[in-house]
MARPA-178682 format. One record per residue (C-alpha): residue number from 1; residue in three letters; x negated, z, y. Coordinates in Angstrom, 1 decimal, m for minus. Layout:
N
{NUM ala {X Z Y}}
...
# end
This chain:
293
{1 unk {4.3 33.6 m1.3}}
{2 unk {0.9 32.3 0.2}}
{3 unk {0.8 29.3 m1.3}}
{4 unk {4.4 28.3 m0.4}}
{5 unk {3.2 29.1 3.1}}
{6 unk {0.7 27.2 3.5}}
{7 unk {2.7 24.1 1.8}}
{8 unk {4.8 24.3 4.1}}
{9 unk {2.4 24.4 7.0}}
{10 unk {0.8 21.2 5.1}}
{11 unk {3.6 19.3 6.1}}
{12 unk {4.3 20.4 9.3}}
{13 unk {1.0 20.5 10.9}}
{14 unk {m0.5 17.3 12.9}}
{15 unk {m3.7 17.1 10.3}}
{16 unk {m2.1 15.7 7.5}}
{17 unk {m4.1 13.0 7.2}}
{18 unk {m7.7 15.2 6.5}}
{19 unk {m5.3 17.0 4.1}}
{20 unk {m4.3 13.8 1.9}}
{21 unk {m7.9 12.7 2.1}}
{22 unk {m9.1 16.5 1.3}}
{23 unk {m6.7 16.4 m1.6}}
{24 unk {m8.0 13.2 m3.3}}
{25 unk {m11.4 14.0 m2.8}}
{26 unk {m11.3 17.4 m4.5}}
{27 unk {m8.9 16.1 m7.6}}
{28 unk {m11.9 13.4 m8.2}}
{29 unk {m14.3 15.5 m7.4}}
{30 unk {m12.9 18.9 m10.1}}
{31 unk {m11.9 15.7 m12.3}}
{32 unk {m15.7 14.7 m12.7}}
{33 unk {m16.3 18.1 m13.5}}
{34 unk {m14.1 18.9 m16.0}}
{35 unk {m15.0 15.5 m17.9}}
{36 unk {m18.7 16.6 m17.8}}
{37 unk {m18.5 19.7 m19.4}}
{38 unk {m15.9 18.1 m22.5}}
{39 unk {m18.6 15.3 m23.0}}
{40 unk {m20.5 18.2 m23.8}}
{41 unk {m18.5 19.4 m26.8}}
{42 unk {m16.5 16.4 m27.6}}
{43 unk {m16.2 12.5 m27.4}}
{44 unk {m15.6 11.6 m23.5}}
{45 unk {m13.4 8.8 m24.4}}
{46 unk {m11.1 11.8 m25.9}}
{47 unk {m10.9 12.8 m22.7}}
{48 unk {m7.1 14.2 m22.0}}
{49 unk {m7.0 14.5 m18.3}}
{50 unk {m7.1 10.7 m18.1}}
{51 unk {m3.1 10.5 m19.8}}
{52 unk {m2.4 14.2 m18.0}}
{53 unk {m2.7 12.2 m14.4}}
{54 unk {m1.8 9.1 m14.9}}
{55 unk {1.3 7.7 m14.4}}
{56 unk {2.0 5.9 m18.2}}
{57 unk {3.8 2.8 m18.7}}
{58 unk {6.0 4.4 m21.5}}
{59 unk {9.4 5.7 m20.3}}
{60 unk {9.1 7.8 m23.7}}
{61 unk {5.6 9.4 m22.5}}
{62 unk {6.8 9.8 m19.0}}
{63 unk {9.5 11.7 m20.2}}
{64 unk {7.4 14.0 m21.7}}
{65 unk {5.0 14.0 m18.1}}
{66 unk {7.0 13.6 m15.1}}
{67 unk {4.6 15.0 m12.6}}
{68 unk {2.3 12.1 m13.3}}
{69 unk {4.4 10.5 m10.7}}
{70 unk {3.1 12.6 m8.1}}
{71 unk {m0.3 13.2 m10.1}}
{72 unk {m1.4 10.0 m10.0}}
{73 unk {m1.4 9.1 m6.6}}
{74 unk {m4.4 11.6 m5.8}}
{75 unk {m6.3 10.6 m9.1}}
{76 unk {m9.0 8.4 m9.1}}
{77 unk {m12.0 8.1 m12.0}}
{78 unk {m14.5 5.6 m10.1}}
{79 unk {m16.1 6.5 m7.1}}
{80 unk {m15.8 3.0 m4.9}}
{81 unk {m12.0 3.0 m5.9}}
{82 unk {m11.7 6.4 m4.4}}
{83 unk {m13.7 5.5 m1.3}}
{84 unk {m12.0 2.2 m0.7}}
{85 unk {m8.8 4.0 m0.8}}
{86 unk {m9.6 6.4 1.2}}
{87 unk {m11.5 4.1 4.4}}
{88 unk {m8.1 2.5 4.7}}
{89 unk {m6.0 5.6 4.7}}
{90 unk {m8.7 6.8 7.4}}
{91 unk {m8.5 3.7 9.2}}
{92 unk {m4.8 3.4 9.2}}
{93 unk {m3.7 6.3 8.9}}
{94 unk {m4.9 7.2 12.6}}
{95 unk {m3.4 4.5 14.0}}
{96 unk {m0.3 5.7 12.4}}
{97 unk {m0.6 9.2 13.6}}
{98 unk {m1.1 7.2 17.4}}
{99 unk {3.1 6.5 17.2}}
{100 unk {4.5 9.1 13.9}}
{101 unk {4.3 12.8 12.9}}
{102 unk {1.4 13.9 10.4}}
{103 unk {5.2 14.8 8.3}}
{104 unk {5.9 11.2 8.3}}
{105 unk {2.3 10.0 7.4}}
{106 unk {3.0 12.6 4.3}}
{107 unk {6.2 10.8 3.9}}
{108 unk {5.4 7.5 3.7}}
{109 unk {2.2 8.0 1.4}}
{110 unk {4.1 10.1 m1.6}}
{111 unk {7.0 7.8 m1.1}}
{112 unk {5.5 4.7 m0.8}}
{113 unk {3.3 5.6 m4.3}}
{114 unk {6.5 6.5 m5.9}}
{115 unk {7.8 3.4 m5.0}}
{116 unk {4.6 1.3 m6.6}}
{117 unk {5.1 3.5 m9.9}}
{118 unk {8.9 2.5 m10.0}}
{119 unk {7.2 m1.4 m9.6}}
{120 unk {4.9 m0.5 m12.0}}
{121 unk {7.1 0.9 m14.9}}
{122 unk {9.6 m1.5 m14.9}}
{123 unk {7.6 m4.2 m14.6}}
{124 unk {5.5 m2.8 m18.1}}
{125 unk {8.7 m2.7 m19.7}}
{126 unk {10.2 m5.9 m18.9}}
{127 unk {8.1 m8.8 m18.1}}
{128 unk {6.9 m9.2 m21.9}}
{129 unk {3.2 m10.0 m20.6}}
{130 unk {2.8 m6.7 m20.9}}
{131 unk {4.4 m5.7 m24.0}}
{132 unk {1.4 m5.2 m26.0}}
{133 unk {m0.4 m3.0 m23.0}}
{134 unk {2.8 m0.7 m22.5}}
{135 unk {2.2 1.6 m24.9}}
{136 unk {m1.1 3.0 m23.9}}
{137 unk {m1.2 1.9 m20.1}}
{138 unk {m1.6 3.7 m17.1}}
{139 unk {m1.5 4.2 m13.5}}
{140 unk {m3.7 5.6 m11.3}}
{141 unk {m5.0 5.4 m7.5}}
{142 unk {m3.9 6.0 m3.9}}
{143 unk {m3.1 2.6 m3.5}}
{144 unk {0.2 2.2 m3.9}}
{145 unk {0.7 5.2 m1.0}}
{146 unk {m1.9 3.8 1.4}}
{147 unk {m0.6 0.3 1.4}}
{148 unk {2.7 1.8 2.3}}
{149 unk {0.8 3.8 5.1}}
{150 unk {m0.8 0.3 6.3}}
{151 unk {2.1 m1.8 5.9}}
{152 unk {4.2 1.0 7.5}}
{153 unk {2.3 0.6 11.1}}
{154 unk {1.9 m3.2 10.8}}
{155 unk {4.9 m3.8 10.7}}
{156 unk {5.7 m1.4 13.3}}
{157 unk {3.3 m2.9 15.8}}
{158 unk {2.5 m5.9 14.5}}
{159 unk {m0.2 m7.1 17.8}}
{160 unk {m1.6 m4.0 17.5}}
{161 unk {m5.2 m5.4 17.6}}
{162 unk {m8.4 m3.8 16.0}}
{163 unk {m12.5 m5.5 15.3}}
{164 unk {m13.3 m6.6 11.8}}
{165 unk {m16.8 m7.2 11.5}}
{166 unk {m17.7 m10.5 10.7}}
{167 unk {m14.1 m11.5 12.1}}
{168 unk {m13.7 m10.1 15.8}}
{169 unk {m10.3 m8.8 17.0}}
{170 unk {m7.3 m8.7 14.6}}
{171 unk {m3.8 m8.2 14.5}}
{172 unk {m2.5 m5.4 12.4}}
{173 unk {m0.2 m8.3 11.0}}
{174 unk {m2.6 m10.5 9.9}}
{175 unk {m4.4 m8.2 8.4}}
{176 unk {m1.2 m6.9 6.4}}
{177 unk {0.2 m10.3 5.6}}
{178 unk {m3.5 m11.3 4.1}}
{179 unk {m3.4 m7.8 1.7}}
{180 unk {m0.3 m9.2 0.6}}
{181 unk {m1.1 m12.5 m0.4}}
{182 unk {m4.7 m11.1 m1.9}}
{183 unk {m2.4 m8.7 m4.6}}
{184 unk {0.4 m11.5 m5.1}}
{185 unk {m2.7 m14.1 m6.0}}
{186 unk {m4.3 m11.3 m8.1}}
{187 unk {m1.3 m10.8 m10.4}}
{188 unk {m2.3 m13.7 m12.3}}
{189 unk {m6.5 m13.8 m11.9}}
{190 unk {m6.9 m10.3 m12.5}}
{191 unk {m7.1 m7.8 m15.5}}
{192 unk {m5.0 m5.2 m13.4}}
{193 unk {m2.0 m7.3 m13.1}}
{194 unk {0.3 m4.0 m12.9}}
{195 unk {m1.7 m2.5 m10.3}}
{196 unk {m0.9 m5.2 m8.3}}
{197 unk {2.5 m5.1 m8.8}}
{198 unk {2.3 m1.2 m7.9}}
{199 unk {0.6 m2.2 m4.6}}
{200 unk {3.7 m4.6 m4.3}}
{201 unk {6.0 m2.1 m4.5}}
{202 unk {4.5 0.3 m1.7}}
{203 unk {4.2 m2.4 0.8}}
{204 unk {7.3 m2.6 0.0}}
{205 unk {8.6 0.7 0.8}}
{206 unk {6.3 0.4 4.3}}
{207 unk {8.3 m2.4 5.3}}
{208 unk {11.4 m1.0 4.8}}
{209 unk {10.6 2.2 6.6}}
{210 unk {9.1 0.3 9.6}}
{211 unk {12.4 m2.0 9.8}}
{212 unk {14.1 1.1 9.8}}
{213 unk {12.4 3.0 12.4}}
{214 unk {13.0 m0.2 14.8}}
{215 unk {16.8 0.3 14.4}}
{216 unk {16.5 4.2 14.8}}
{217 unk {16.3 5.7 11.3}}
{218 unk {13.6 7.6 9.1}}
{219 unk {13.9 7.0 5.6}}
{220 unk {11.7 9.5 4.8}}
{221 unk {13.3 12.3 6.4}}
{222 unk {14.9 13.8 3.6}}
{223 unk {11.6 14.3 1.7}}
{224 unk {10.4 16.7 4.4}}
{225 unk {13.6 18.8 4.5}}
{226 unk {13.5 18.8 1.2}}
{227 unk {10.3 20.0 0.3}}
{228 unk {11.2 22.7 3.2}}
{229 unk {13.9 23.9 1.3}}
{230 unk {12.9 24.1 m2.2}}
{231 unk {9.8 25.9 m0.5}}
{232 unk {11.7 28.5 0.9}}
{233 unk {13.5 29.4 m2.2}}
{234 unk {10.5 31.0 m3.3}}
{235 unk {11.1 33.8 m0.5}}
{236 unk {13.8 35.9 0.5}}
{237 unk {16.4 34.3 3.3}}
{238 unk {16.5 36.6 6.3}}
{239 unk {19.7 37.9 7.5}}
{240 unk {21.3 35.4 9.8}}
{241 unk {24.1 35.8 12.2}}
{242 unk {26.7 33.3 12.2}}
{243 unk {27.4 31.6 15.3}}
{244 unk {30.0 28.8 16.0}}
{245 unk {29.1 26.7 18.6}}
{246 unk {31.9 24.0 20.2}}
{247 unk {31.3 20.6 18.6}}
{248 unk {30.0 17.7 21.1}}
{249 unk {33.1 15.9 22.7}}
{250 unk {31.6 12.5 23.0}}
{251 unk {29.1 10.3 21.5}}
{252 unk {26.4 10.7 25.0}}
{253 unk {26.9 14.6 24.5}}
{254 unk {26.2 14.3 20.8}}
{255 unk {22.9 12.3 22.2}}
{256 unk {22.3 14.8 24.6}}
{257 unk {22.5 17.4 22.0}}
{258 unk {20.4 15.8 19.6}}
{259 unk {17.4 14.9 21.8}}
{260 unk {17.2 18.4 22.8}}
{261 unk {17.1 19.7 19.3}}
{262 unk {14.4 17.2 18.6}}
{263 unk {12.2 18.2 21.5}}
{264 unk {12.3 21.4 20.5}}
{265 unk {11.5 21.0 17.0}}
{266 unk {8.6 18.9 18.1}}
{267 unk {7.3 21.9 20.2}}
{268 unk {7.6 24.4 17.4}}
{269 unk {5.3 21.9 15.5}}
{270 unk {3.1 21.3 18.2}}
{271 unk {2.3 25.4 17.7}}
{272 unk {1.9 25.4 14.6}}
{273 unk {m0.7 22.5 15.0}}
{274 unk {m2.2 24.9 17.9}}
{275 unk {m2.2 28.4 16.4}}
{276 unk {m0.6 28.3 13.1}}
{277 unk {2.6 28.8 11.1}}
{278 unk {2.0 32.6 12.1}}
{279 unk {1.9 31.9 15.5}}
{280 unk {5.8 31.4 15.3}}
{281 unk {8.7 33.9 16.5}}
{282 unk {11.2 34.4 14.2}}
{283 unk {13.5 32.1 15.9}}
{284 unk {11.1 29.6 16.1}}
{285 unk {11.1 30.0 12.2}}
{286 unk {14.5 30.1 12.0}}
{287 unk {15.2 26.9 14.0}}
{288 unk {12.8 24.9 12.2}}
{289 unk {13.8 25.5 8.8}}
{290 unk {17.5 26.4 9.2}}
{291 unk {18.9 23.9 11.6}}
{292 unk {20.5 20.6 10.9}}
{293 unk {19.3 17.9 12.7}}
# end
């Protein structure tokens, strides 16, 4: 299928970042839309798409409306929250794309937001502050997945230095440890207490993945190959042949081995970035979605 295609081609090409910012921009922007033309026929505070987006509080209702968890990360109803958002995935989300794949910038933004919904839930249904909100509460925004994003690179490359107006050169540090400590004091002052505990939860995440990536591992690896392979269930599997290759004898031949698979996985995605996922041979395709690596 087309659409499976190009999905796939989403998350392999090196303008991921336009594509997350393309994606929030037209959810708010059909989202306005659609609520225009119900306040035309009906109350606007009736409104459904509101509870159809957002992530609820409720384990009962989110049950009942799982994709909210994804949903809500792209969903925005006022326009400065949306722009906000969206200048600091900009901002840091090229500096990101300076040192990771546009499939790890992907990564880290849907993970990172599922990790501030997981904060979010369970702190709506244990903390008993929020008892009387949990039944009608909900989540939206990309900020739980961009603060993953920006605490993802500065904690990667912490003296990474940029200008602030008004403030001169920065380190990406500094500017991530004073985010933190902006949410933590806002729990308390604020009337969005659980977003701020969302935002908690994907800093969170984008500290773990850049402590991880400093000892060698991607912890969001599996969420590419994953949506890889539930993508190409959707068409039919091209006859393979089976080949049994002798396994490394050693750990530097293992190395060896695995560096050259990497380099040429990074080419195939360097032409698709060039010319498109139907720029690739079939082996091309084949390596990239069949091999283990």
């Amino acid at each position: 299928m087309d659409w499976v295609r190009k999905i796939k081609t989403f998350f392999l090409t090196n303008d991921a970042l336009t594509g997350l910012i393309a994606v929030n921009v037209a959810v708010f922007v059909l989202y306005h839309v659609a609520r225009m033309f119900y306040s035309l026929f009906a109350d606007v505070q009736d409104f459904p798409l509101d509870h159809w987006l957002g992530t609820p509080a409720d384990v009962d209702t989110l049950a009942r409306r799982p994709w909210t968890l994804i949903a809500y990360m792209f969903f925005h109803q006022g326009i400065l929250h949306l722009l906000f958002n969206m200048l600091w995935l900009y901002w840091f989300g090229r500096i990101f794309r300076t040192y990771f794949s546009g499939r790890q910038l992907v990564n880290v933004y849907i993970l990172g937001g599922l990790t501030g919904a997981l904060f979010y839930i369970l702190s709506y249904n244990i903390f008993p502050a929020f008892a009387a909100a949990k039944h009608f509460a909900i989540l939206l925004g990309a900020s739980a997945g961009v603060l993953g994003v920006v605490m993802a690179i500065s904690f990667y490359v912490p003296r990474y230095t940029v200008n602030l107006l008004f403030f001169g050169r920065i380190q990406l540090i500094y500017i991530a440890l004073a985010t933190l400590a902006l949410d933590i004091v806002s729990i308390s002052t604020s009337d969005n207490a659980g977003g701020h505990l969302a935002h908690l939860g994907g800093a969170l995440f984008g500290y773990l993945f850049a402590a991880n990536i400093h000892k060698g591992r991607d912890i969001t690896a599996w969420l590419g190959k994953f949506c890889i392979r539930t993508g190409s269930l959707f068409k039919s599997k091209p006859k393979l042949k089976v080949a049994y290759k002798r396994p490394p004898t050693d750990d530097r031949e293992y190395n060896r081995k695995k560096n050259e698979d990497q380099q040429e996985v990074d080419r195939i995605l360097d032409k698709i970035s060039k010319g498109g996922y139907e720029s690739l041979t079939k082996k091309e395709k084949e390596t990239l979605f069949h091999q283990k690596r």
